[in-house]
SENUGU-895007 format. One record per residue (C-alpha): x, y, z; chain. Coordinates in steps of 0.5 Angstrom, whole numbers, plus 500, padded with zeros to 3 digits. Layout:
# SENUGU-895007
<rec east="X" north="Y" up="Z" c="A"/>
...
# end
This chain:
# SENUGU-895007
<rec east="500" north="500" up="500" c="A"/>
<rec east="502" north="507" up="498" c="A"/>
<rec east="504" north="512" up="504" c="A"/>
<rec east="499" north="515" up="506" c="A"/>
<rec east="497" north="523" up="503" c="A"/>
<rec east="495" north="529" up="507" c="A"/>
<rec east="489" north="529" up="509" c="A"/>
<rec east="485" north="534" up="512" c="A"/>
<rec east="486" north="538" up="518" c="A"/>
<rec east="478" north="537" up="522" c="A"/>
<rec east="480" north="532" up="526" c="A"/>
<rec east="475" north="530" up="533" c="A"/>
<rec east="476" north="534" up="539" c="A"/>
<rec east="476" north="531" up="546" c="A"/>
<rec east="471" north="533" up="552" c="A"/>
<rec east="478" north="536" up="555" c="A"/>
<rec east="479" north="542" up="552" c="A"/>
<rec east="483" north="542" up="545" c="A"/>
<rec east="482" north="548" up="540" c="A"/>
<rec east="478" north="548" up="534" c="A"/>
<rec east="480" north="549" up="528" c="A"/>
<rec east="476" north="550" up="521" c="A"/>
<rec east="472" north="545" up="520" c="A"/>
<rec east="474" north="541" up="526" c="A"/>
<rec east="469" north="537" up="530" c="A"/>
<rec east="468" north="536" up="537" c="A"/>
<rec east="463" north="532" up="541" c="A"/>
<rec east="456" north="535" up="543" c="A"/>
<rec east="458" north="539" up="550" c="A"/>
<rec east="454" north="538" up="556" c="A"/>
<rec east="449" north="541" up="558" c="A"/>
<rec east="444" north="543" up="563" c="A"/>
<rec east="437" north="545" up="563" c="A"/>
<rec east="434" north="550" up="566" c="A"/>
<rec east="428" north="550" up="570" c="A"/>
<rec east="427" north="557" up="574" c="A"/>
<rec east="422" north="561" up="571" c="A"/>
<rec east="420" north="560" up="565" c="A"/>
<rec east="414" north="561" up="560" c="A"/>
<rec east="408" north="558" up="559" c="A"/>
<rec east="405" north="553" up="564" c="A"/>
<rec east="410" north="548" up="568" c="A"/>
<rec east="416" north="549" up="564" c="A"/>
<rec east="417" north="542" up="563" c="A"/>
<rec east="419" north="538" up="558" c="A"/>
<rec east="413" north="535" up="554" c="A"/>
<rec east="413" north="527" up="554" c="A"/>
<rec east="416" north="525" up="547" c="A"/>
<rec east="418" north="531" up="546" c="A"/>
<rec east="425" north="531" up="547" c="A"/>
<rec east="427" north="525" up="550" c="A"/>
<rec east="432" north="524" up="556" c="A"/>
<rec east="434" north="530" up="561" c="A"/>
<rec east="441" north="532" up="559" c="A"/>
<rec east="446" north="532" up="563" c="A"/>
<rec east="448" north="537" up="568" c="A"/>
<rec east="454" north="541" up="567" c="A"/>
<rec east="456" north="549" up="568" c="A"/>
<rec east="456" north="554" up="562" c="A"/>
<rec east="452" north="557" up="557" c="A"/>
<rec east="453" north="551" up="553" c="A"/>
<rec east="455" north="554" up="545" c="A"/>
<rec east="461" north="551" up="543" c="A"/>
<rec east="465" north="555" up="539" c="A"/>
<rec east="464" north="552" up="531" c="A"/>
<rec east="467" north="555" up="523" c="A"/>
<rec east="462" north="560" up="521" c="A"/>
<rec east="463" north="557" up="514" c="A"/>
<rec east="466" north="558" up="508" c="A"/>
<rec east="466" north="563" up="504" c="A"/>
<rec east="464" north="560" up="497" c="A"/>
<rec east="458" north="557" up="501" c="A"/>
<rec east="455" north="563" up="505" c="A"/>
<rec east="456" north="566" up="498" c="A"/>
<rec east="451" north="561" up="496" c="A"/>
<rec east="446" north="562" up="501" c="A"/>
<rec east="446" north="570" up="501" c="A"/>
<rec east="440" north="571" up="496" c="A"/>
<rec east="434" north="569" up="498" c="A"/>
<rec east="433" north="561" up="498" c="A"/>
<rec east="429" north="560" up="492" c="A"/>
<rec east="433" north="563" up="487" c="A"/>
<rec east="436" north="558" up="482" c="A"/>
<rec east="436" north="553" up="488" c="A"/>
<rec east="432" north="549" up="483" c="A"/>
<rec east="436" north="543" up="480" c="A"/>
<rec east="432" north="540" up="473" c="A"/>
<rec east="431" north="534" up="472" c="A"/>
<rec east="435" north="533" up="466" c="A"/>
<rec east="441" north="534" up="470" c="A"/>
<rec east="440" north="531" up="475" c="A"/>
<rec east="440" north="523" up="477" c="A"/>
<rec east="435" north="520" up="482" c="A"/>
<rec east="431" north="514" up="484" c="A"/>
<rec east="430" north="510" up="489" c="A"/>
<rec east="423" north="512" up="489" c="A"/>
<rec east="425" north="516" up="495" c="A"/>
<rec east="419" north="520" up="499" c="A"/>
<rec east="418" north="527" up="495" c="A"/>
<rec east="424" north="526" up="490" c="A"/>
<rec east="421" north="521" up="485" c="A"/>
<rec east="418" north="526" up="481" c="A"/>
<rec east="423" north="530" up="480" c="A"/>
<rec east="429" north="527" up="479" c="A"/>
<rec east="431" north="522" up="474" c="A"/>
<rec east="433" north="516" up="475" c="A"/>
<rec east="440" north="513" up="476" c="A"/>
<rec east="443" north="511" up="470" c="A"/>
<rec east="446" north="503" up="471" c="A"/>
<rec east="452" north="501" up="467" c="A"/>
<rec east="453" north="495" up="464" c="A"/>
<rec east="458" north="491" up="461" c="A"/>
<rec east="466" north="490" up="463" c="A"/>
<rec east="467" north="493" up="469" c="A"/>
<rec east="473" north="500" up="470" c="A"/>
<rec east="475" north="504" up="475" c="A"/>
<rec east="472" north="510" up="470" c="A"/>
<rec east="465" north="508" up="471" c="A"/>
<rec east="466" north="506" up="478" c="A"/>
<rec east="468" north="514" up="479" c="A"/>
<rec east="461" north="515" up="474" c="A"/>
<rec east="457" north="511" up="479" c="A"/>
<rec east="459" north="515" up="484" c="A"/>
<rec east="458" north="522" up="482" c="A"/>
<rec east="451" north="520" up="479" c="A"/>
<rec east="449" north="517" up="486" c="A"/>
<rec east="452" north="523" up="489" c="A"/>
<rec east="448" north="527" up="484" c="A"/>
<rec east="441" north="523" up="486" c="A"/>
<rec east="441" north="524" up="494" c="A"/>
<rec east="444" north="532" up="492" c="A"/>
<rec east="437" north="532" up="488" c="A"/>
<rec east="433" north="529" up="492" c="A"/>
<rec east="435" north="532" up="498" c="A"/>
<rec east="433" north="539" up="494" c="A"/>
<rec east="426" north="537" up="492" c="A"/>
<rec east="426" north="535" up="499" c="A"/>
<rec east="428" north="542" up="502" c="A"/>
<rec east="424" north="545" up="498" c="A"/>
<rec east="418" north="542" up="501" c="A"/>
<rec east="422" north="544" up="508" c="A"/>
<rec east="422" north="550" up="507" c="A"/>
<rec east="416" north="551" up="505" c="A"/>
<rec east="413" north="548" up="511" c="A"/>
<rec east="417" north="552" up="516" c="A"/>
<rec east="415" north="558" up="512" c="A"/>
<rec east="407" north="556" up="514" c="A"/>
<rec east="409" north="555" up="521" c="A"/>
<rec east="412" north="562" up="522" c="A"/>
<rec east="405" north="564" up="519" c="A"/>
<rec east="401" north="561" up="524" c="A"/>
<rec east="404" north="557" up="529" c="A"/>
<rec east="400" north="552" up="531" c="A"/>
<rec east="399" north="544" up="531" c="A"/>
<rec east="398" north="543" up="525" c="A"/>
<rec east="403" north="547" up="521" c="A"/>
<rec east="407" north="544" up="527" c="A"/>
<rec east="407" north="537" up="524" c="A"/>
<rec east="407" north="538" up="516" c="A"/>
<rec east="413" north="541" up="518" c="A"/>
<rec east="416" north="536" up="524" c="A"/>
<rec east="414" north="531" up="517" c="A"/>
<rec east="418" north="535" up="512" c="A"/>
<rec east="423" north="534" up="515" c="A"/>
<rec east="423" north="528" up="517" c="A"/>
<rec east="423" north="527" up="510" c="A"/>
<rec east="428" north="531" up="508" c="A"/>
<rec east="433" north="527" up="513" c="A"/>
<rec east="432" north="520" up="510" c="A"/>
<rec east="435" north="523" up="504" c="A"/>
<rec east="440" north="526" up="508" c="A"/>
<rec east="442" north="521" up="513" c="A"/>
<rec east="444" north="517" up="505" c="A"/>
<rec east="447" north="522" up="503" c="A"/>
<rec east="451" north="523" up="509" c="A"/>
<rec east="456" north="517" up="505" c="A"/>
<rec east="458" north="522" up="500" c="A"/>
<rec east="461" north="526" up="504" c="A"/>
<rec east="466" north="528" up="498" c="A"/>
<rec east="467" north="533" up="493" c="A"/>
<rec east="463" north="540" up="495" c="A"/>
<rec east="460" north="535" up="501" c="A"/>
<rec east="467" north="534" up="504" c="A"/>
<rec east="471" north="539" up="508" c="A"/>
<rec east="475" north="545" up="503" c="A"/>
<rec east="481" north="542" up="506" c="A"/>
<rec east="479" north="536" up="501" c="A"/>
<rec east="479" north="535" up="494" c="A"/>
<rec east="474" north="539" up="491" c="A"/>
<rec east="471" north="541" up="498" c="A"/>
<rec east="466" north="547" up="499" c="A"/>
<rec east="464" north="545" up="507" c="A"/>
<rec east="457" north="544" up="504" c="A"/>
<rec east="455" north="538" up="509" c="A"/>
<rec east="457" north="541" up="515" c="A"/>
<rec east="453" north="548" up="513" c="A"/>
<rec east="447" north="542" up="511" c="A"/>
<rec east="447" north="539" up="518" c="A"/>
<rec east="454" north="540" up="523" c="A"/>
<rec east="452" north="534" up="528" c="A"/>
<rec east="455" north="533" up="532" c="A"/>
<rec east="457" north="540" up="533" c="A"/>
<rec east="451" north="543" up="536" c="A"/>
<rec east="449" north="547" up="541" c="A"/>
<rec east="442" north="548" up="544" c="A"/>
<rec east="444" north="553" up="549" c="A"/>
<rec east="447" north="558" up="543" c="A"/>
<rec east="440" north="556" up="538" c="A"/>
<rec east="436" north="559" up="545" c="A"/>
<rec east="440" north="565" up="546" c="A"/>
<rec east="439" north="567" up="539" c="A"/>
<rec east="432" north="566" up="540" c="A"/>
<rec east="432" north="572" up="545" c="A"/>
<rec east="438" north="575" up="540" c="A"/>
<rec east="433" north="575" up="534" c="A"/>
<rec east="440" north="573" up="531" c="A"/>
<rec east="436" north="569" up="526" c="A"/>
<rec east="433" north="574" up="523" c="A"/>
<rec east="439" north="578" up="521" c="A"/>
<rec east="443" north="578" up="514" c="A"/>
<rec east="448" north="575" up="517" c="A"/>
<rec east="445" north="569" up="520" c="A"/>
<rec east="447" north="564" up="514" c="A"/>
<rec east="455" north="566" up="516" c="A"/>
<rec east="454" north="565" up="524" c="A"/>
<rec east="456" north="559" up="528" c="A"/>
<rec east="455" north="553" up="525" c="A"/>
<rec east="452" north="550" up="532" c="A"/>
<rec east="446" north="553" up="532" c="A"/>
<rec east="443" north="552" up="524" c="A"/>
<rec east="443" north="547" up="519" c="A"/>
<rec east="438" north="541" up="519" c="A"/>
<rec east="440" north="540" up="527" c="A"/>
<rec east="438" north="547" up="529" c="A"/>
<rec east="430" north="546" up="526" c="A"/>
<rec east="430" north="538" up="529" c="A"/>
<rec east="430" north="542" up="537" c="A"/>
<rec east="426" north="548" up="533" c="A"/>
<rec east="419" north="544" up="531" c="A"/>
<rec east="420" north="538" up="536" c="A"/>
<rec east="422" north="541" up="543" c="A"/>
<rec east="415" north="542" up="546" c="A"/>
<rec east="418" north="544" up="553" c="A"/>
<rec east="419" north="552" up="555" c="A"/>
<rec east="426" north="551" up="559" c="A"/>
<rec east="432" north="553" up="556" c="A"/>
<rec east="439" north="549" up="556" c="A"/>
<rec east="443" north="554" up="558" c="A"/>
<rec east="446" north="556" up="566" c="A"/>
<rec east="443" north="561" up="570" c="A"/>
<rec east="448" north="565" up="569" c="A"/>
<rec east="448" north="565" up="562" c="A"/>
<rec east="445" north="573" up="560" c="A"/>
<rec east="438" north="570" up="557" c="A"/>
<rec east="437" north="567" up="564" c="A"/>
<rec east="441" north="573" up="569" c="A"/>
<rec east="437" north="578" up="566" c="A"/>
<rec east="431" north="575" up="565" c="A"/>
<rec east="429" north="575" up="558" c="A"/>
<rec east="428" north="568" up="557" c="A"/>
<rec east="423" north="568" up="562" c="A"/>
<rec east="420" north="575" up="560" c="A"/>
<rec east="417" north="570" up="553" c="A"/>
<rec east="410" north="568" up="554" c="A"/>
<rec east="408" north="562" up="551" c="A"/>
<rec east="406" north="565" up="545" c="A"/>
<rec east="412" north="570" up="543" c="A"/>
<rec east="417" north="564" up="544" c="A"/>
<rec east="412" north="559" up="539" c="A"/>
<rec east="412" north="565" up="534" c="A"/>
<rec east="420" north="566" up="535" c="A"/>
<rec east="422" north="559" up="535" c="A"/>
<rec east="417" north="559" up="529" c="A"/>
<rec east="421" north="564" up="524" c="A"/>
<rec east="427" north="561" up="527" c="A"/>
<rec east="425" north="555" up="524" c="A"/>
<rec east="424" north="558" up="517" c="A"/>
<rec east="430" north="563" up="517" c="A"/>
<rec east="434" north="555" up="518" c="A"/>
<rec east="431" north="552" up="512" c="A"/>
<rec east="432" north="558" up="508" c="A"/>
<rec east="439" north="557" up="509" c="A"/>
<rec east="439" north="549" up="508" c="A"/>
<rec east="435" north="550" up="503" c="A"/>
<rec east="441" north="555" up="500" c="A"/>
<rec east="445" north="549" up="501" c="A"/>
<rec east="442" north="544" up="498" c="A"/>
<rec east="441" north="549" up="491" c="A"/>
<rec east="449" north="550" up="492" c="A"/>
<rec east="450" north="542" up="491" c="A"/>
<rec east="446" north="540" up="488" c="A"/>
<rec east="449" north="545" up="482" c="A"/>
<rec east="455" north="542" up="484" c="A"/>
<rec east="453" north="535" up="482" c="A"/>
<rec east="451" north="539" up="475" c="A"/>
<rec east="453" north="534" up="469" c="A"/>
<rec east="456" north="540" up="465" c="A"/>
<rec east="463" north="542" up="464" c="A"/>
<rec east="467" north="544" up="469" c="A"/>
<rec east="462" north="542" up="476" c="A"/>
<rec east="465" north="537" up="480" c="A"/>
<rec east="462" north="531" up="477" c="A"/>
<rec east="466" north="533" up="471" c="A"/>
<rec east="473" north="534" up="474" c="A"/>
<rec east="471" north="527" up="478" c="A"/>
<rec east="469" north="523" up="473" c="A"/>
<rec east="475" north="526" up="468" c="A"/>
<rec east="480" north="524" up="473" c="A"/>
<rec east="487" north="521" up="470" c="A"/>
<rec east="484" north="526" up="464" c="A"/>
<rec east="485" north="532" up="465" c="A"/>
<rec east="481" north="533" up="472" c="A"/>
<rec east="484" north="539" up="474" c="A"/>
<rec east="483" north="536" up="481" c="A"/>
<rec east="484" north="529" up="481" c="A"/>
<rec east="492" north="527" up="478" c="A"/>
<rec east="490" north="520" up="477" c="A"/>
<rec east="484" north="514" up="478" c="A"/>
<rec east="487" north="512" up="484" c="A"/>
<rec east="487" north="519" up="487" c="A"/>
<rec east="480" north="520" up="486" c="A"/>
<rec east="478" north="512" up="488" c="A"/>
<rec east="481" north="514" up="494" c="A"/>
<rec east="477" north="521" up="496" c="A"/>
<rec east="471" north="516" up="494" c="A"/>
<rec east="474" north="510" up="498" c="A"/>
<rec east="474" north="517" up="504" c="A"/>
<rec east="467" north="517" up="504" c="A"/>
<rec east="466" north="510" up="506" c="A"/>
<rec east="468" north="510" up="513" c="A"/>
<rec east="463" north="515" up="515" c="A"/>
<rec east="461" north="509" up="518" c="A"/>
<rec east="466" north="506" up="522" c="A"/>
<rec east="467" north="513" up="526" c="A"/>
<rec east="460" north="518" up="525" c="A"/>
<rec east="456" north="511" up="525" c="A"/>
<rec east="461" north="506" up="530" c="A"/>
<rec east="464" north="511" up="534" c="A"/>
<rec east="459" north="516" up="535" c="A"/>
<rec east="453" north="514" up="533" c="A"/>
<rec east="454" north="508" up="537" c="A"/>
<rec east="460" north="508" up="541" c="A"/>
<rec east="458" north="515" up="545" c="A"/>
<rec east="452" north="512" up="548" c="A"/>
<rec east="454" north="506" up="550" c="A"/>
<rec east="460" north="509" up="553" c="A"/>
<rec east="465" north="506" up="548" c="A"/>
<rec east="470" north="512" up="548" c="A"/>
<rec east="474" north="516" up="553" c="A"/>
<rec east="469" north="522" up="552" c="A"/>
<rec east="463" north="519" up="556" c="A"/>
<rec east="465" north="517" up="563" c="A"/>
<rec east="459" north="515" up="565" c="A"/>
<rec east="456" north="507" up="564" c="A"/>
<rec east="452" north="511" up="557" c="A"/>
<rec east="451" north="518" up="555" c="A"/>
<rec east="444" north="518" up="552" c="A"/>
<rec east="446" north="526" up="551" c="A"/>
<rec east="450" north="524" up="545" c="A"/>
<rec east="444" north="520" up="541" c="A"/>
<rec east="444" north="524" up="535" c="A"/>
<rec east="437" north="525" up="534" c="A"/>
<rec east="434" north="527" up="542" c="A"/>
<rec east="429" north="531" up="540" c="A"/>
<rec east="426" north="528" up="535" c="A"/>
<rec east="427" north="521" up="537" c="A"/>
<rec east="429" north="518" up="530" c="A"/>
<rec east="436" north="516" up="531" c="A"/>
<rec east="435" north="509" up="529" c="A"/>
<rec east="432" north="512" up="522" c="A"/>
<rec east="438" north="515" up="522" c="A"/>
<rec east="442" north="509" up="522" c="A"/>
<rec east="438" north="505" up="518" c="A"/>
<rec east="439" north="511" up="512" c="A"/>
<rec east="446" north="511" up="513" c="A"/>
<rec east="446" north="504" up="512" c="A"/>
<rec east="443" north="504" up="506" c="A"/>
<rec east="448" north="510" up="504" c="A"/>
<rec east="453" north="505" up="504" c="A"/>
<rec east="450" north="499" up="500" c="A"/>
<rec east="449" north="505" up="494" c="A"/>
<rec east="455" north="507" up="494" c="A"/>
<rec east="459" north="500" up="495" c="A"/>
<rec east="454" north="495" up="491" c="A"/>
<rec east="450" north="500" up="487" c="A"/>
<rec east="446" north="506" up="487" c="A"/>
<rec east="440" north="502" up="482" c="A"/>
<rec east="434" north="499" up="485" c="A"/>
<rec east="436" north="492" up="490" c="A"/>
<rec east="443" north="494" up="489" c="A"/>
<rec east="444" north="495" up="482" c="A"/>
<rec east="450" north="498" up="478" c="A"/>
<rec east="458" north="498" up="479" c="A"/>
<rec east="460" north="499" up="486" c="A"/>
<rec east="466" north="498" up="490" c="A"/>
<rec east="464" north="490" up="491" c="A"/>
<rec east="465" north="491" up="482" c="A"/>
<rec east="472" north="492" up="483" c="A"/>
<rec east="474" north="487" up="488" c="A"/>
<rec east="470" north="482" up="484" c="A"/>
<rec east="475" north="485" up="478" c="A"/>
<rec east="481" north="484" up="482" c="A"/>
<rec east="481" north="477" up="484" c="A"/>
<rec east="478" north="478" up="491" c="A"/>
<rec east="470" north="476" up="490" c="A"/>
<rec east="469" north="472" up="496" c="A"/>
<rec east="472" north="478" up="501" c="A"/>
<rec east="466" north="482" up="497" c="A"/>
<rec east="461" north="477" up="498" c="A"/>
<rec east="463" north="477" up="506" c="A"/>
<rec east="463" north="485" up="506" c="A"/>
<rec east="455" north="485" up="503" c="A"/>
<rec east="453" north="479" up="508" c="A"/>
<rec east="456" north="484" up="515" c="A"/>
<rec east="452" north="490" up="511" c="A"/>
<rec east="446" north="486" up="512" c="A"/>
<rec east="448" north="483" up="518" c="A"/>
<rec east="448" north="491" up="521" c="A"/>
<rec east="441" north="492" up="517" c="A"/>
<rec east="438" north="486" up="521" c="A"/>
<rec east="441" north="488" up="528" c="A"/>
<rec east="439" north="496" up="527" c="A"/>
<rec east="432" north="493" up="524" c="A"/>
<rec east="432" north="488" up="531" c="A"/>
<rec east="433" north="494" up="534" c="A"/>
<rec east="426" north="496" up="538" c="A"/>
<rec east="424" north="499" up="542" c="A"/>
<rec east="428" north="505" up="539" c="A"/>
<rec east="435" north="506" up="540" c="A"/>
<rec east="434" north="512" up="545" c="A"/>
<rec east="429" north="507" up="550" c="A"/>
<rec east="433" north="502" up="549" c="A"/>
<rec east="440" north="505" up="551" c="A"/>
<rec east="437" north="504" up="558" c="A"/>
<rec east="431" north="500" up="558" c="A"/>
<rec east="435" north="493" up="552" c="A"/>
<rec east="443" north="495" up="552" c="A"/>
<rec east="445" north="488" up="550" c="A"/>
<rec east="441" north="490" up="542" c="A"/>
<rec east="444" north="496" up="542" c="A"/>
<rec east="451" north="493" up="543" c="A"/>
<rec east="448" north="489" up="538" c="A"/>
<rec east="448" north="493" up="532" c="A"/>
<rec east="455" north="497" up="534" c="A"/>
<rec east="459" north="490" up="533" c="A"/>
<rec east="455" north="488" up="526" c="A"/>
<rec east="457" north="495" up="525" c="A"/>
<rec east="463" north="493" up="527" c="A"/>
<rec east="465" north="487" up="523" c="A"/>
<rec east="463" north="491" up="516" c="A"/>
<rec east="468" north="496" up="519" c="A"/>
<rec east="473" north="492" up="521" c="A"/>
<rec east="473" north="489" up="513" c="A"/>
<rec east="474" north="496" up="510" c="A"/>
<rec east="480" north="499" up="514" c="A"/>
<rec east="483" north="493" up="514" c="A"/>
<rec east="481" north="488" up="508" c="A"/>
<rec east="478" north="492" up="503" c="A"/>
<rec east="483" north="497" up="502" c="A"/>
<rec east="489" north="492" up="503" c="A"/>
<rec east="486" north="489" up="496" c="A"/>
<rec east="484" north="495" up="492" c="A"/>
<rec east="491" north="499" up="494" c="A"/>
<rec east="486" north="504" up="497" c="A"/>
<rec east="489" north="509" up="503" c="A"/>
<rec east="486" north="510" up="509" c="A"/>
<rec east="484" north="516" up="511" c="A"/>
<rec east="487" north="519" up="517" c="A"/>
<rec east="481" north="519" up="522" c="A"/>
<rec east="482" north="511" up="521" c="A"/>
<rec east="490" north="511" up="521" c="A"/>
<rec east="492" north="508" up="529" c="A"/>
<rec east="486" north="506" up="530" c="A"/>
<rec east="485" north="498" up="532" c="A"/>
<rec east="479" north="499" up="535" c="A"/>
# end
């Protein structure tokens, strides 16, 4: 195997205190929820509105976040609709996805020899499927969040609650190709776009309620602010919280000076509300921008993939863009394992409790299960095929081509066998942290033995490198 390349600089920051950089990760901060005077009757959390009770702890509880890039805050400066729409002549889709279907076209299936060329081809034209498809869906979202902040109530509450869970089971797919205009500038072709789309585990509850008091989302320079408090995370706490409390100290300004107990029921709805419709405004931007990217015209992204090793004015070789598509695949081995997983169940040295339920991924809207199972299938569009039933070339092709067909079969039987766990999974991972353990213990080690193979196995077989966040790591 060829000596590893330089790799971005984001890495995840430990609970301990280590300063962030641009792009950088670190993991959800503790919080403490603050139960002194506050709006409305009761101030407690609305059951099923939220899940369990953060954890303790001191401060205000906003972290410090990238404000994002300039190529993408140019992207979301004018107003979300305009030119966010990707037509479906240039787009590639299919799946039959909720929202998406009539909109995106379907993913073309090569057929014949397999080739390097057209894996790189059958990656840009998935990539470009969940782009479209998450557009379509952001629309709808944006749509809904807009009716909302027109007349708050429950039943625009839970068309834009629908929405975006919509939106998120396209996302969490998408969440696999995190490559190109997705991944971080300091990669190939990078635009920051993911983390502007949806930065977990960089969020903030605190720093989303100091902004409702700020009116922060109001402002021009809203889609430049800190990432932890926008993006797809922000409206999953806006439109699925029911509680009136905050997570933020009570010396926090919003709670010394009273101004978040000076909210009424109604001005706090009203002001969640438009914050929700400024966020998927904003993530609806984003979504345009990438989905443009994808475009399979001259000179986008899609373009300098495919043409690698021809002239690419990114990619020298085949192999090096192989490598950034091969990246995208272990974000199931440290976003799904490490942190989706390994962090509740107290797995890493950041949780120094027996679990950490304030690091499920989906506390408000108690979808974290969903999540994984999205991710998975992610995973299987772009190792097996991005066609119905796994159709198309994927890197499960290249193996086969190069002699280690059994070490493909073997990699599809653990996906599966992480399908079954995540599916055995019931009651959903945010009770049964708690309340059945062992299932989801169950679901981390099948998660595990599919990882296992790739960090060890696969890109052993197809000369690919590992990707820094997987170098050292035995686990």
């Amino acid at each position: 195997m060829r000596a590893a390349r330089r790799l971005p600089t984001a890495l995840l920051l430990s609970l301990a205190g280590v300063a962030t950089v641009v792009a950088c990760r670190k993991p959800p901060p503790n919080e403490v929820v603050y139960t002194g005077q506050s709006a409305g009757p009761g101030g407690a959390q609305a059951a099923g509105s939220g899940g369990a009770a953060p954890t303790p702890s001191t401060g205000s509880g906003a972290v410090s976040a990238t404000t994002g890039s300039a190529a993408a805050g140019s992207a979301a400066a004018g107003s979300a609709t305009a030119g966010a729409s990707t037509s479906a002549a240039t787009s590639g889709a299919g799946g039959g996805e909720p929202g998406g279907g009539d909109v995106c076209a379907p993913v073309p299936v090569a057929e014949g020899p397999f080739s390097k060329a057209k894996l790189l081809s059958a990656a840009a034209d998935c990539a470009l499927n969940r782009a479209c498809e998450f557009e379509a869906l952001a629309r709808a979202l944006s749509e809904s969040a807009s009716a909302l902040a027109g007349g708050p109530g429950e039943p625009t509450a839970s068309a834009a609650r629908g929405a975006w869970l919509a939106a998120m089971t396209v996302w969490q797919e998408a969440e696999i190709f995190r490559f190109g205009p997705a991944a971080s500038s300091t990669q190939p072709g990078g635009e920051n776009l993911r983390d502007q789309i949806y930065s977990w585990p960089l969020v903030s509850r605190c720093k989303i309620e100091e902004q409702i008091v700020s009116r922060a989302y109001a402002q021009p320079s809203f889609s430049s602010s800190l990432i932890n408090a926008r993006g797809l995370a922000a409206f999953e706490y806006l439109v699925f919280y029911g509680g009136s409390d905050n997570a933020c100290s009570q010396f926090s300004t919003i709670n010394a000076s009273g101004a978040w107990a000076a909210l009424g029921a109604g001005e706090l709805a009203q002001r969640k509300a438009d914050y929700a419709a400024a966020v998927a405004a904003d993530v609806l931007a984003r979504a345009g921008a990438l989905a443009r990217a994808w475009a399979p015209e001259a000179g986008s992204f899609r373009d300098k993939l495919v043409q690698a090793g021809r002239g690419s004015p990114v990619f020298a070789t085949e192999q090096d863009a192989l490598n950034a598509v091969s990246d995208a695949m272990f974000y199931i081995e440290k976003e799904l394992k490490d942190w989706k997983l390994g962090r509740p169940l107290g797995f890493t040295e950041d949780c120094t409790t027996p679990t950490c339920p304030e690091a499920l991924e989906s506390r408000f809207a108690l979808v974290s299960t969903a999540h994984l199972r999205a991710n998975l299938r992610g995973f299987r569009r772009l190792f097996q095929g991005c066609g119905e039933g796994g159709e198309g070339v994927g890197f499960d092709d290249w193996l086969r081509e190069v002699g280690s067909g059994e070490l493909a079969d073997r990699m599809l039987a653990a996906l599966s066998g992480a399908e079954a766990a995540v599916d055995a999974l019931s009651p959903p991972v945010e009770q049964a942290l708690s309340t059945d353990r062992a299932k989801v213990e169950a679901v981390y080690y099948a998660v595990k033995a599919l990882t296992d193979l790739l960090k060890t196995e696969l890109v052993s077989a197809l000369n690919l490198e590992l990707p820094q966040s997987s170098e050292g790591d035995n686990d």
